[in-house]
C-alpha positions as CSV (number, residue, x, y, z in Angstrom):
1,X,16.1,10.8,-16.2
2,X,18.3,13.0,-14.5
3,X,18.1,12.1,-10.8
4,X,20.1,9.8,-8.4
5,X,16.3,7.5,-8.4
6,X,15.5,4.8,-11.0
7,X,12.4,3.8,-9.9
8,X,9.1,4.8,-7.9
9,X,6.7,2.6,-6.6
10,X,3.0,2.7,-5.1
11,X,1.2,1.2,-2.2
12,X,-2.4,0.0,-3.5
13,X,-4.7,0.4,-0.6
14,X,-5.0,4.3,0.0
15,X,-2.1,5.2,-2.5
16,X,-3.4,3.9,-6.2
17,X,-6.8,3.3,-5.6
18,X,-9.0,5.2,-2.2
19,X,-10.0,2.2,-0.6
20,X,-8.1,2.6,2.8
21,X,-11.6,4.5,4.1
22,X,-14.1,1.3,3.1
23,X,-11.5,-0.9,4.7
24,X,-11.2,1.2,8.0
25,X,-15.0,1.0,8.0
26,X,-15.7,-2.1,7.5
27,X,-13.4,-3.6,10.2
28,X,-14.2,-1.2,12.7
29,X,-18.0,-2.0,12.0
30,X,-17.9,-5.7,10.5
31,X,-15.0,-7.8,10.4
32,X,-13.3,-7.4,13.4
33,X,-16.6,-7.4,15.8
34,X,-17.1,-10.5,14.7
35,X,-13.7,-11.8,14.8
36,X,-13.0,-10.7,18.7
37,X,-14.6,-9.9,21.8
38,X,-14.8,-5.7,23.4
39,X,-13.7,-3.0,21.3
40,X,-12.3,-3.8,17.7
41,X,-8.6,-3.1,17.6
42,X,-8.3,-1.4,14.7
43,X,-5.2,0.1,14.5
44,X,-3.4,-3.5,15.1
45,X,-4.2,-4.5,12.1
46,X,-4.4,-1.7,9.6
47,X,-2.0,-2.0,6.6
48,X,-1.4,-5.3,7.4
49,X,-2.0,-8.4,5.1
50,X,-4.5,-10.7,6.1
51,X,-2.4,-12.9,7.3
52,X,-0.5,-11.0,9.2
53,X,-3.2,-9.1,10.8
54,X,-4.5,-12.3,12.4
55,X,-1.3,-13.3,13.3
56,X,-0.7,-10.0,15.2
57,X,-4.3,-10.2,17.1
58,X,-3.0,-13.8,18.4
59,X,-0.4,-12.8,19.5
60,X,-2.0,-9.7,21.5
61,X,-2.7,-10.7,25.5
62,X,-5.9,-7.9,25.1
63,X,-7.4,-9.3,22.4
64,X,-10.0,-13.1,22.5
65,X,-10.4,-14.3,19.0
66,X,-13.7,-15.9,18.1
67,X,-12.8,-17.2,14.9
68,X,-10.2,-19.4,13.3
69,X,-7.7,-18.0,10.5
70,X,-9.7,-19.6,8.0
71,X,-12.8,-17.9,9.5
72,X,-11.1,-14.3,9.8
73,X,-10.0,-14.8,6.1
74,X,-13.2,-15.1,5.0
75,X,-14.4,-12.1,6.4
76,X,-12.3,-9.9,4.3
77,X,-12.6,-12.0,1.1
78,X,-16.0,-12.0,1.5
79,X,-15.7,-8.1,1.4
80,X,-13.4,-7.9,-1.4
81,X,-14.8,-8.3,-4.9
82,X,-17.5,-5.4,-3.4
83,X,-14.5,-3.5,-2.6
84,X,-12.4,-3.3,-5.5
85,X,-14.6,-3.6,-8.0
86,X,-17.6,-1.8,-7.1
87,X,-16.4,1.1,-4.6
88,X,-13.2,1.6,-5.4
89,X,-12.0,4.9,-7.0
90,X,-8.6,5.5,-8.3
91,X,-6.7,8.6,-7.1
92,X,-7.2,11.4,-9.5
93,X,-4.4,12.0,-11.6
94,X,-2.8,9.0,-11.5
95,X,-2.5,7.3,-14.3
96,X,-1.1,10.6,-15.7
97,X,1.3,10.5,-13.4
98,X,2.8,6.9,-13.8
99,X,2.8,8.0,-17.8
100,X,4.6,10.8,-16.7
101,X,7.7,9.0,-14.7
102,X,8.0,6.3,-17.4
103,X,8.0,9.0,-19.8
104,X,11.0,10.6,-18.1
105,X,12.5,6.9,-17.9
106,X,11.7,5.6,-14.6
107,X,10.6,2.2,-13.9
108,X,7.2,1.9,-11.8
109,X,5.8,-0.8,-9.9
110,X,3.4,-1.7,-7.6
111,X,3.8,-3.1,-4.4
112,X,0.8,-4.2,-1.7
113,X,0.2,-5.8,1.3
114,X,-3.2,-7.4,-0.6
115,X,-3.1,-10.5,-2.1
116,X,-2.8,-11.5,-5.3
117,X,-6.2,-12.2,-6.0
118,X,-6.9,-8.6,-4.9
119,X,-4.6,-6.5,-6.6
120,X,-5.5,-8.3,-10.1
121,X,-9.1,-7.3,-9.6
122,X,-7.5,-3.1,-9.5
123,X,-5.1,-4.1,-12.4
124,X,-8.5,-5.2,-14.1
125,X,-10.7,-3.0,-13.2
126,X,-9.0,0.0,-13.9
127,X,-6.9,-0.9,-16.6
128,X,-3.5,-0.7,-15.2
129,X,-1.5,-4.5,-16.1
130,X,0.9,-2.0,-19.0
131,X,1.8,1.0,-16.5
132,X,3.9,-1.3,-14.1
133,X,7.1,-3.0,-14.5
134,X,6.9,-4.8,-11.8
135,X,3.6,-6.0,-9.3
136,X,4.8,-7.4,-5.6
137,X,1.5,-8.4,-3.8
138,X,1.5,-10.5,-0.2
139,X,0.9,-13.4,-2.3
140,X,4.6,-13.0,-4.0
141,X,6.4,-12.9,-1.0
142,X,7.5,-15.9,1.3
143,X,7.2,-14.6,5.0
144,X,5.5,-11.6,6.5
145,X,4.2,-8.4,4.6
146,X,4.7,-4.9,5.2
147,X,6.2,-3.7,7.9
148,X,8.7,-6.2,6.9
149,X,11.1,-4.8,4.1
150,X,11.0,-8.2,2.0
151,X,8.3,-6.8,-0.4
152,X,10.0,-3.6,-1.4
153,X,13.3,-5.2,-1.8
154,X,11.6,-7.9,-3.8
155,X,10.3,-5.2,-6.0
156,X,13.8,-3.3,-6.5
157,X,15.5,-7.1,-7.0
158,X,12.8,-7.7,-9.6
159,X,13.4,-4.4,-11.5
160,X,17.7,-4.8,-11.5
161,X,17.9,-1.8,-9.4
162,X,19.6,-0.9,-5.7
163,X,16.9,0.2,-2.8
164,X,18.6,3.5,-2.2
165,X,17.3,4.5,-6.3
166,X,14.2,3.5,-5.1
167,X,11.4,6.1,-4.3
168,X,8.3,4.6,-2.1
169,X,4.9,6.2,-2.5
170,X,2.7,4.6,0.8
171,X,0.0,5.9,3.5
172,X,0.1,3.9,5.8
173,X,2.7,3.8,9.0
174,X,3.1,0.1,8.7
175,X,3.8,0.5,4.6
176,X,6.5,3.6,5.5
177,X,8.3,1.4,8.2
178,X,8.5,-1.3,4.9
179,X,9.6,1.2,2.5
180,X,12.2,2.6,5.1
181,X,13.3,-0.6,6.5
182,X,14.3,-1.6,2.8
183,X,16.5,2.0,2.3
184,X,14.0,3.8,-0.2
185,X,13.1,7.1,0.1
186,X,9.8,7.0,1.2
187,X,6.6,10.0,0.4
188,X,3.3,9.6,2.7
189,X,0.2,10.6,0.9
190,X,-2.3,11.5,3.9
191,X,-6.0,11.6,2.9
192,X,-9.0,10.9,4.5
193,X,-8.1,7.2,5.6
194,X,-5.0,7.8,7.6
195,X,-5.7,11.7,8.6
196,X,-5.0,10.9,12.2
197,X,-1.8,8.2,11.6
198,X,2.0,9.2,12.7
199,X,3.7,9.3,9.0
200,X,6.8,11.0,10.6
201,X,8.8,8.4,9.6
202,X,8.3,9.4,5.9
203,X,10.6,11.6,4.4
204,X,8.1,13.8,3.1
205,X,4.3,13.4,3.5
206,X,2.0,15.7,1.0
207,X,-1.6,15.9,0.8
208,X,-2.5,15.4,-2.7
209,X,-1.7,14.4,-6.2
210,X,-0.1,17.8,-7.2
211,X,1.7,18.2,-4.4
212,X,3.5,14.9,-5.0
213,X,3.9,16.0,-8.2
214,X,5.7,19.0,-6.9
215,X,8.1,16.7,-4.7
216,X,8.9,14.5,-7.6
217,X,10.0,17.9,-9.1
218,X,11.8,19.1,-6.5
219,X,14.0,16.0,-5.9
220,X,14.6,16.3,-10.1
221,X,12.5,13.1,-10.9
222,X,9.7,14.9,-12.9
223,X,10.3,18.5,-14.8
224,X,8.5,21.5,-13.3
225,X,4.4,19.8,-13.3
């Protein structure tokens, strides 16, 4: 390990596993037509836990919920197992890739916005509970999720190390603000779930696994891939 990072860590949704597409569709088509009246609001609640995502639509003067927070809940949970254990797909060249920052001596982690509950059924499915050192899910976390820093710093409190070593792998506008809000250096990954979001706030944004492969390399956290 010979750069001024310690640790990286990944966003689930859209990041370690492709889901961020299924999700998109099934709010714009399902879950939120039957959680509020007119057009679905999609892009309030993208990113954001559960929660949070119902919190934010009560808040909104546009927006005429239909269903209590127990109800909207259900809708996604409803969704879930389906979701994570039947259509997700995990980005290629992962796995190879956390092996390769823990082989160079970096500490990894995962950090999401998804419950507990959901991110076990990832760590299951796809056989990732020994490539983290540390898992921060909405569950872990007193307070709001992402865009709120709390997670990320969580993660970095967890792991013994300062935000500022920290390097922040997310997709989503609401994950970078987290990631940036809590000092860490922050990659975008854009793919077909968030190819029209605004991830300027990311330090770098790259389009696939190589080419964050070649970023890693070029800040001196991985050797030439």
């Amino acid at each position: 390990m010979s750069s001024e990072f310690a640790a990286v860590l990944f966003d689930m949704d859209g990041v370690t596993v492709e889901t961020a597409d299924i999700w998109r569709d099934l709010e714009e088509t399902e879950i939120l037509p039957a959680a509020v009246a007119g057009k679905p609001p999609l892009e309030e609640v993208r990113a954001l836990s559960v929660t949070d995502a119902y919190d934010r639509l009560n808040d909104l003067d546009s927006v005429e919920l239909s269903v209590s927070a127990e109800e909207f809940d259900a809708l996604y949970d409803d969704n879930a197992a389906e979701v994570y254990r039947e259509q997700a797909t995990l980005l290629d060249g992962y796995v190879d890739l956390i092996e390769a920052l823990r082989a160079e001596g970096y500490a990894t982690g995962l950090v999401s916005a998804s419950r507990r509950g959901w991110v076990e059924m990832v760590l299951d499915r796809f056989d990732l509970h020994e490539l983290y050192d540390v898992v921060v899910s909405s569950s872990d976390v007193e307070g709001p999720s992402k865009p709120d820093p709390k997670s990320y710093r969580v993660a970095a409190e967890k792991l013994g190390v300062k935000p500022e070593a920290c390097i922040v792998v997310e997709d989503s506008p609401h994950g970078i603000d987290a990631a940036v809000g809590a000092g860490m250096y922050c990659i975008a990954l854009r793919g077909a779930g968030n190819a029209d979001n605004d991830l300027s706030r990311a330090n770098r944004v790259v389009m696939s696994t190589p080419e964050l492969r070649a970023v890693l390399a070029e800040i001196s956290v991985l050797g030439d891939q």
